[in-house]
N, C-alpha and C positions, 0 to 999 in steps of 0.2 A: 623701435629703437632699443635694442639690446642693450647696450651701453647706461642706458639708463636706467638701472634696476635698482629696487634696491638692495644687493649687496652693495652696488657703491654707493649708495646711501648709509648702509651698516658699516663701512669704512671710515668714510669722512668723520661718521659719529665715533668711530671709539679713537679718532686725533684728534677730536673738536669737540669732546665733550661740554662745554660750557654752554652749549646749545649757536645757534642764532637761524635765524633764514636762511634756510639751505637754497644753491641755484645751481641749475647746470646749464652747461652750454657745450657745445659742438660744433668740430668742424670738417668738412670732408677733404679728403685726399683729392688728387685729380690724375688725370690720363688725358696726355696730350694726343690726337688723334694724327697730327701732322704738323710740322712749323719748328725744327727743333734749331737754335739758337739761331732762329731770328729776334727775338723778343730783346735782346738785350743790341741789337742792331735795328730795332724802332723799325719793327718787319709786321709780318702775321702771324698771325698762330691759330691753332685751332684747337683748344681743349675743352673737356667738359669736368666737374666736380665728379664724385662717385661717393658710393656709398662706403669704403670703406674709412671711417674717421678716427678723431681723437676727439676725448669726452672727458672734460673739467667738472666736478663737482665741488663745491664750493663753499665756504661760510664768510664772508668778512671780516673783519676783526679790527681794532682799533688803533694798532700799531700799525709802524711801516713792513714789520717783518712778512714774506711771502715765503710759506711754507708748503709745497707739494711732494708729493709719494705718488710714487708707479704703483700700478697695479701687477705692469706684468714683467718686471723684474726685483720687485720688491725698494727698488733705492728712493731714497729719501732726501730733498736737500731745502735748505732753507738761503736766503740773501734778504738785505734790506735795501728797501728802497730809495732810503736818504743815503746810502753809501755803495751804490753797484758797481761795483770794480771792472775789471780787467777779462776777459773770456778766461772759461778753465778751462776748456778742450772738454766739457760736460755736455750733456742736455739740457741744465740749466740755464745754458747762456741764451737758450732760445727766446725763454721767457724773462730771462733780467734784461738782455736786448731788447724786446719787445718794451718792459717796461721804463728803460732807459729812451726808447724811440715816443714812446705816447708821450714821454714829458718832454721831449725837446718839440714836440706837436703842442705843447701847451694843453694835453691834456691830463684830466685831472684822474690817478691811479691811488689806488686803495689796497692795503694790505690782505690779505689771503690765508686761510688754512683749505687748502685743497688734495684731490685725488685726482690722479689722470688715470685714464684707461685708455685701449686704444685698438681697433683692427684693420690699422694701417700697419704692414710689414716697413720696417726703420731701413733707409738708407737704399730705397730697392727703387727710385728714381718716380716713387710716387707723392711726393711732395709733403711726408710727415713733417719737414719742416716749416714748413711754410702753413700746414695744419696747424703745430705745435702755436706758431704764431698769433696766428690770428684768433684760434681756443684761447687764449692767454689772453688775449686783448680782448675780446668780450668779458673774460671773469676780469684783469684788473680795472677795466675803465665802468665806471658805472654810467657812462653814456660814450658808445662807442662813436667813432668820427664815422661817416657815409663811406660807402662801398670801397670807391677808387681810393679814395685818401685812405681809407684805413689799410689797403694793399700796400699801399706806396710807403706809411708809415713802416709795414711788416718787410720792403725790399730795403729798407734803409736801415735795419738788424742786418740781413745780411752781409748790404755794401758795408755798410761805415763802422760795426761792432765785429762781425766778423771777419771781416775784408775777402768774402766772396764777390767776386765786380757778376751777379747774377741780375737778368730780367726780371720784369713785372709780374708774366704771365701763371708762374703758381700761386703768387698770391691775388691774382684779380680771378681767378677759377676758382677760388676758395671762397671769395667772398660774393663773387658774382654766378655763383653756379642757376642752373634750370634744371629740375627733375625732365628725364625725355630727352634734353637738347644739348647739343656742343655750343659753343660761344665762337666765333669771331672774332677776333680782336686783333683791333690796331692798336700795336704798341707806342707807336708815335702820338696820335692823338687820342688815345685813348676810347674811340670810339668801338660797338662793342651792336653783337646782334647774336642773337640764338639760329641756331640752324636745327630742325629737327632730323633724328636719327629713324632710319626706319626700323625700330626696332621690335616691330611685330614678328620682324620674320631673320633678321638677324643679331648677336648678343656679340656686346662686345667682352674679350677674354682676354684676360691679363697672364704673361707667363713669367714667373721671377728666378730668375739665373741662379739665385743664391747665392750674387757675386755681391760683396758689400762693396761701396766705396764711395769715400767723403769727400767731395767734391772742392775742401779748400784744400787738400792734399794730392787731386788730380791738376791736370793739365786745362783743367778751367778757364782759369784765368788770362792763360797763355795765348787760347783761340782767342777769346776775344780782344785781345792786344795785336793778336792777329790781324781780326779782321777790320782794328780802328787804323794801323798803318794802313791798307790798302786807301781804307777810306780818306784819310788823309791826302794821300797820295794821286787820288782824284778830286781834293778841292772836296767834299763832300761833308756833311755833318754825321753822317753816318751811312751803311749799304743800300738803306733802303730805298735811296733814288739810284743808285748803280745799276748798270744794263750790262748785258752781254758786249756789247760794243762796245763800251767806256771801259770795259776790262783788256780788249784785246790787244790794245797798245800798249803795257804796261808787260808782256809776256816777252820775257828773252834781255828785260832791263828791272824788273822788280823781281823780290823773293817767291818763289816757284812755290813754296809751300803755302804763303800767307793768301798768294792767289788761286789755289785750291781751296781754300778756306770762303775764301769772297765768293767765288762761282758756284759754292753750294750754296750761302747766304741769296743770294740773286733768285739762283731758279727754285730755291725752296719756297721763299714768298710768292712765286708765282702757282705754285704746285698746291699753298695751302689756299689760295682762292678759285682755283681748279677743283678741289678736292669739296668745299664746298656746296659749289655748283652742282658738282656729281650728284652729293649728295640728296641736294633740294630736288633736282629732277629724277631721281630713284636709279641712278646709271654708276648701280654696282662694280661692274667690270670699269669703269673708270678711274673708280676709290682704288680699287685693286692695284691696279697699272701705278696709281701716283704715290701707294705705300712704296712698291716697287722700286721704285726709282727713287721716291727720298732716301729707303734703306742704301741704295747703293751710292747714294751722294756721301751719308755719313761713313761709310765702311771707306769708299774711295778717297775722298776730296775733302773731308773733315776730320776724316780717320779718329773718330770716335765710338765705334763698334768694339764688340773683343771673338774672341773665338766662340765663347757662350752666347753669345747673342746672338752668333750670325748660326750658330747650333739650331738654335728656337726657331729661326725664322727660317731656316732651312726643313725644318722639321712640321712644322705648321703648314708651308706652302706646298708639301704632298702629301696633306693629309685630307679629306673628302669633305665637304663645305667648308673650307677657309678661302672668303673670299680676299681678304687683305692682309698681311703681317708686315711688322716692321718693329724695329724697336722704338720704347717712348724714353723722354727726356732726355737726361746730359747725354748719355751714354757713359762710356767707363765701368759699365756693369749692369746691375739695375733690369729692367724689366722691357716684355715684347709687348705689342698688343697686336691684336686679332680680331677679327669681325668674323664671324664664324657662325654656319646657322642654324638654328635652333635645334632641331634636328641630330643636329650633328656634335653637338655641346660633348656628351659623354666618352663617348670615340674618342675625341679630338684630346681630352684630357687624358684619358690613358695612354694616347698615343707618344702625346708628350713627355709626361714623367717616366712613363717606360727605353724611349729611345732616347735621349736628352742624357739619362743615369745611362744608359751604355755609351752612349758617347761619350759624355765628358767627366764620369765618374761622380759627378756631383746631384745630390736631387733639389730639384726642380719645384714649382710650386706652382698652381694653376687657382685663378680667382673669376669666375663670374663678376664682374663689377654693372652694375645701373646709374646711370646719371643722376645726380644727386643736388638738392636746392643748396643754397648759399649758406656759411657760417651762420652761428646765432644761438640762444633761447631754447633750451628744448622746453615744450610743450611740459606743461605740470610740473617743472623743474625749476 
């Protein structure tokens, strides 16, 4: 674990000299495999944690004040506990959110002089915020709540302090990660199972657009208003009991767009328990076909793709061992992912940043990622 060296130990120390018990804790990013906004329509999803994280190092201290500093952009900010305001439109708010959510959970948050570091790339739809979260609620709670609840604590920053209307599923893959395995999950009842990756013989690769974008400033919130009218409109609490048939009467007397948005919700949760199954029975060209077709759901019928993405995946999908590509998370920019085999790893990355910068003039960034265990504790930290 890189992250935990001591330079950031030599950091924390020359902003906390006073000494106390140093601690550090972490948390991983994730890459959704398949399942993209269904989680927030109480669907499936199929993510797994990664190895790229965000990493608190720590001291206590006796006041309310919570003091952290980046490591990789040098900024610095400070809020108090007994007085957390208002969002600044900062990175700050991630964590005064968090610790404004732990106390309306009745838990008990403790002041901070801290350092972050981080080898989550920001805003490229790998979930540093949702990292950012949950790292933060391990250093402020000196006994964090169990898994699901501390998720849901970390979704309820986003809905109620931020006013992102976002799903469950970055923060239950943050905190419920499996080195090796994807997760399952039901976002309705929250029930939850590991699926293993075959990944002896294929890696999964991350491609980042180099498109930033802040998803309370996209069109976010709009699909999912989206697709709570259709629901509606069938009597329903939400998509995830909606069928293809339940949709078809509603065509040629409801909004044409809102039910493009529904019929990629519908057959996406079918496609991520499809895609599972592939998985568990090693039926590669299956995964293949159902990235396939989720990509063209989002580009079509969700119209949450951009030019740059459909770039990647266009670029990925004639390149020699890529068995799967699609883009992961909101869309609106943000990042592809790729099942790609081993073998083939080197090629595939040159292949990309080289024809990617001639296309679309912008360079590109390529990550090996591994499935990574659940938030928490580091080791000797």
């Amino acid at each position: 674990m890189t992250l935990a060296s001591e330079r950031l130990r030599e950091e924390l120390r020359a902003r906390e000299p006073r000494g106390g018990e140093m601690r550090i804790v972490r948390a991983p990013g994730r890459v959704n495999l398949i399942g993209e906004h269904t989680d927030y329509n109480a669907g499936m999803v199929l993510p797994c944690a990664i190895d790229l994280e965000i990493v608190i190092a720590f001291v206590r201290t006796d006041d309310d004040q919570v003091r952290l500093s980046r490591l990789d952009t040098g900024e610095s900010s400070t809020f108090d506990l007994s007085a957390i305001g208002r969002p600044t439109g900062e990175w700050i708010d991630y964590v005064a959110g968090t610790a404004w959510s732990l106390g309306v959970a009745g838990a008990e948050v403790r002041g901070l002089c801290g350092v972050i570091a981080t080898t989550l790339p920001i805003s490229a739809g790998l979930s540093s915020s949702a990292a950012l979260e949950i790292a933060a609620a391990w250093a402020l709670c000196p006994t964090p709540p169990p898994p699901v609840e501390l998720a849901q604590i970390a979704q309820r920053v986003e809905n109620d302090y931020l006013g992102l209307q976002s799903g469950l599923m970055d923060q239950l893959a943050v905190t419920l990660g499996r080195r090796d395995c994807a997760l399952l999950i039901d976002c309705r009842s929250l029930e939850w199972r590991p699926v293993a990756l075959p990944l002896e013989r294929y890696a999964i690769v991350v491609c980042d657009s180099g498109v930033w974008r802040r998803l309370e400033d996209s069109r976010y919130n709009e699909r999912r208003a989206e697709c709570e009218a259709v629901a509606a409109a069938l009597d329903l609490d939400s998509l995830r009991d909606a069928t293809p048939a339940m949709l078809a009467p509603l065509r040629g007397r409801f909004d044409p767009v809102a039910l493009r948005r529904a019929e990629h919700v519908v057959a996406e949760n079918q496609r991520v328990l499809d895609c599972a199954a592939a998985l568990e029975r090693g039926d590669i060209e299956a995964v293949g076909r159902l990235f396939a077709a989720s990509q063209a759901s989002l580009r079509d019928l969700f119209e949450v793709s951009s030019p740059e993405l459909e770039a990647l995946v266009e670029i990925a999908t004639g390149c020699d061992g890529v068995v799967a590509a699609r883009l992961t998370g909101a869309g609106f920019g943000g990042c592809t992912v790729n099942l790609v085999e081993r073998g083939a790893r080197s090629a595939f990355a040159d292949t990309i940043l080289r024809k990617y910068k001639a296309r679309t003039g912008l360079s590109g960034r390529v990550f090996e990622v591994e499935p990574a265990d659940a938030a928490g504790p580091v080791e000797g930290g």
